[in-house]
N, C-alpha and C positions, 0 to 999 in steps of 0.2 A: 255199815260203811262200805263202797262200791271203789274197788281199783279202778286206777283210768285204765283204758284200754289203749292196749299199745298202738300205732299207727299202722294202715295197713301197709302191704310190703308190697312195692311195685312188682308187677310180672311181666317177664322179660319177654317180649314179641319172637315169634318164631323166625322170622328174620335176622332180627339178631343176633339170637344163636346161631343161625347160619352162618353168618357174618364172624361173628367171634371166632365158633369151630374151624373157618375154612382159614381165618387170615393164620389160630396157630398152628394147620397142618402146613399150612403152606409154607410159615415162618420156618419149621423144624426140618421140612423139604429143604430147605434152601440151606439152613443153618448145617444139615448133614452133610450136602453136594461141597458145601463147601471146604468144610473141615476134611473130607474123605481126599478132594482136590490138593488141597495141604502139603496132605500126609502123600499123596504119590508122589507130588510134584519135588516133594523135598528129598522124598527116599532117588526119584531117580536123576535130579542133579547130583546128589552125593554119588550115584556111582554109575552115570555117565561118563564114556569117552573122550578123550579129548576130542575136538570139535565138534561137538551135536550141540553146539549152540547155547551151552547151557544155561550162559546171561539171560538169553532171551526168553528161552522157553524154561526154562526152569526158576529164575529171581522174579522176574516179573510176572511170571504166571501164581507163585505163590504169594505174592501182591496183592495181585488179583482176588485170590482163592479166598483170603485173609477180608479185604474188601466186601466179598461175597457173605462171609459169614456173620461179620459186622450188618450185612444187610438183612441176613434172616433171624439174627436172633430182636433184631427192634421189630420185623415182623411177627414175631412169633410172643414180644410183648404188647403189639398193638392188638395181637388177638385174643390175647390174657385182658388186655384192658377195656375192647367193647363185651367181654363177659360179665367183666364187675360194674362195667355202665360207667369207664372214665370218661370223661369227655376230651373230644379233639383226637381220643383213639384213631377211629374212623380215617379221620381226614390222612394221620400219620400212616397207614396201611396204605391207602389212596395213595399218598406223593412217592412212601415208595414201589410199588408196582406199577407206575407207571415206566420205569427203567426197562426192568424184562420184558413190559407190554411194546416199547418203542421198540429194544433189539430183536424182541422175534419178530415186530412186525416186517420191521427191514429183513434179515433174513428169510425168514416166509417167502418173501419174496419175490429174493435173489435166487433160492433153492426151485420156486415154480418154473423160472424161467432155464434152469440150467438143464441142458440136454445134453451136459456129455457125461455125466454122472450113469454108473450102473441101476439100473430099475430097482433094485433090493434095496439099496443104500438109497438113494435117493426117495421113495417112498419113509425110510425108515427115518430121515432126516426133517422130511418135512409133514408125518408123523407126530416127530414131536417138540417141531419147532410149535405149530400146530396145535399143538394141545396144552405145551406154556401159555400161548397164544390167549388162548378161549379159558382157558382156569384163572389164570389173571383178571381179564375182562370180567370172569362171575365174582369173582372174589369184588373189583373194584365197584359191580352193580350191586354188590350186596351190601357194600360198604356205606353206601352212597342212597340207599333203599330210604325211604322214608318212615318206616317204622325204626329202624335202626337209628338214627337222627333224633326220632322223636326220644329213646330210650335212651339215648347219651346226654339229653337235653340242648341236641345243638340245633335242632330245627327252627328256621322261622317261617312266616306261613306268606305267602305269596303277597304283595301291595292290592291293595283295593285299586278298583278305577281310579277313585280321588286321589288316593295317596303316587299313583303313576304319573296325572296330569298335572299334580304339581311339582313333583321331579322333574316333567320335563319341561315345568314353566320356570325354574329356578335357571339363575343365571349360570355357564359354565367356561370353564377357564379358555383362555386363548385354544387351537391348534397347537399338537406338536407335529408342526411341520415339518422342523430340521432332523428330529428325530426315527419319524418315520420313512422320508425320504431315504436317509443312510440307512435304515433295517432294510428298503427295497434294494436298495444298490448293492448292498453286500448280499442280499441273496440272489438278484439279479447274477452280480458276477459269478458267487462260489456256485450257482444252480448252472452256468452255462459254460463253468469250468467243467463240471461235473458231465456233461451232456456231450460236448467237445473230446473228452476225454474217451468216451467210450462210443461215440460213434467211428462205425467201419470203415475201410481204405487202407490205401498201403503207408503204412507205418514203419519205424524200425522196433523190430520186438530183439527179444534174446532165443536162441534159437539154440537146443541142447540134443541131442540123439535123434536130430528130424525133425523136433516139438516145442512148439511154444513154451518157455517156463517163463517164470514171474523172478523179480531177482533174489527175493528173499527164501525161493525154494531152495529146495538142498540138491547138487547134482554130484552121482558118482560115478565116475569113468570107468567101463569098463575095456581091461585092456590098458597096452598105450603106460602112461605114466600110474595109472591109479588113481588117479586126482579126487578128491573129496573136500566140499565147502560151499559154499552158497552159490547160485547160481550166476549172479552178477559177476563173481569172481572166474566163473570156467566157462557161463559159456558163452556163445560168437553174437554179434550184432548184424542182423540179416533185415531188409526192406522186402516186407512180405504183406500180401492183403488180408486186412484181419475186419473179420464180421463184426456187426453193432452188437454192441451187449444191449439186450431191451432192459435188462435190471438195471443197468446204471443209468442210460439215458429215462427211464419214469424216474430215478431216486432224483436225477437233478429237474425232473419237470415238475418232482413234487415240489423241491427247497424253491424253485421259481412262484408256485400257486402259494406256498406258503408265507412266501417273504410280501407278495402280493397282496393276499387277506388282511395278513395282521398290516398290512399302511394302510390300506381301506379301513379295514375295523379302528383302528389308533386316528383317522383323521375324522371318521365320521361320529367314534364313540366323543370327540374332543370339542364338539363345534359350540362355537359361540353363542347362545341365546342370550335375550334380553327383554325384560316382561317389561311392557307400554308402563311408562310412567304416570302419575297424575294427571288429568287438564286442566 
């Protein structure tokens, strides 16, 4: 008499292991930053000074840190899960990385164009704004990989000719016209708020030992009274000419090209067809 012989055991594509290994380093990277964030933040609101802001920088930074670590240990299960071959792992590593992918990008960005930053620190800044940047991106292409897909079972395989040109023979629903109209307008607007805001001319700024500060900065007097607290509160309001920030005017020509796309894409992916009836 002949035992059945067992099934064979699928072998996990070298990609995938990629894929797996990277999302749990990366999940445990983040999972650490965060918890280590925590722990300082909390040690030094408890024995911070009176005024160092500590609502701000201290309760909502450990919010934050708390938010963070919520976000690397699902990464760090979505990379335990393309190891064992769950399915829709993938895609979970995918939706969250695209978060740090979107804020370094922004930053990256603001950091290229900043020229009053010291060379050491600003190298070291955008460094490794920089290298979140690009480890994200490998992590999301690996994620996204087609062997990887094939090995979680979530791949389907591209539409035939035929099955494309009767997709696009099938009827589709009205335009959303109203709706895409208001996605352009409201980026239209916040993109050219955005752009207005930061190009050059004389403006009223705040103006502290000579120097432009921002009101949420911290300004300390020295001399004089001693004065210590946020800037808005100490220092003067002077009409001075202030240069164009190139960072902020591309961030609002980007939310412009963006809010743009997606009405085009929402109006052209919506259009009405209608296949010739009988004669």
């Amino acid at each position: 008499m002949t035992m059945p012989s067992a099934p064979p055991s699928r072998r996990r594509p070298g990609l995938a292991t990629a894929a797996g290994v990277a999302g749990l380093l990366y999940g445990l990277a983040v999972t650490a930053t965060g918890v280590l964030g925590a722990v300082w933040l909390t040690l030094w609101t408890a024995g911070a000074p009176e005024g160092e802001n500590r609502a701000l920088f201290g309760v909502v930074g450990v919010v934050i840190s708390v938010l963070i670590t919520v976000m690397g240990i699902a990464v760090t299960r979505g990379g335990a899960g393309i190891l064992r071959g769950t399915a829709h792992s993938a895609s979970l590593v995918k939706a969250l990385l695209v978060v740090p992918l979107g804020l370094c990008a922004v930053a990256l960005s603001n950091s290229l164009f900043d020229t009053g930053t010291p060379r050491e620190e600003w190298w070291a800044r955008t460094a490794g704004f920089g290298g979140v940047l690009l480890v994200s991106l490998a992590v999301i292409l690996l994620c996204g990989a087609r062997p990887t897909r094939q090995w979680l079972g979530t791949y389907t395989p591209p539409p035939s000719r035929a099955e494309r040109a009767a997709a696009a023979a099938r009827p589709r629903g009205p335009r959303p016209v109203a709706f895409a109209l208001s996605f352009l307008v409201g980026g239209l607007l916040l993109g050219g708020f955005v752009v207005v805001q930061n190009l050059g001319g004389e403006k009223e700024v705040l103006v502290f030992g000579g120097g432009i500060v921002q009101p949420n900065d911290r300004c300390r007097e020295i001399g004089g009274q001693g004065r210590v607290g946020d800037c808005s509160d100490i220092a003067t309001t002077e009409t001075r000419h202030v240069a164009t920030d190139t960072a902020g005017v591309v961030t609002g020509a980007f939310i412009v090209a963006f809010a743009a796309g997606v009405c085009l894409l929402l109006l052209s992916g919506g259009r009405s067809r209608a296949t010739p009836g009988p004669s």
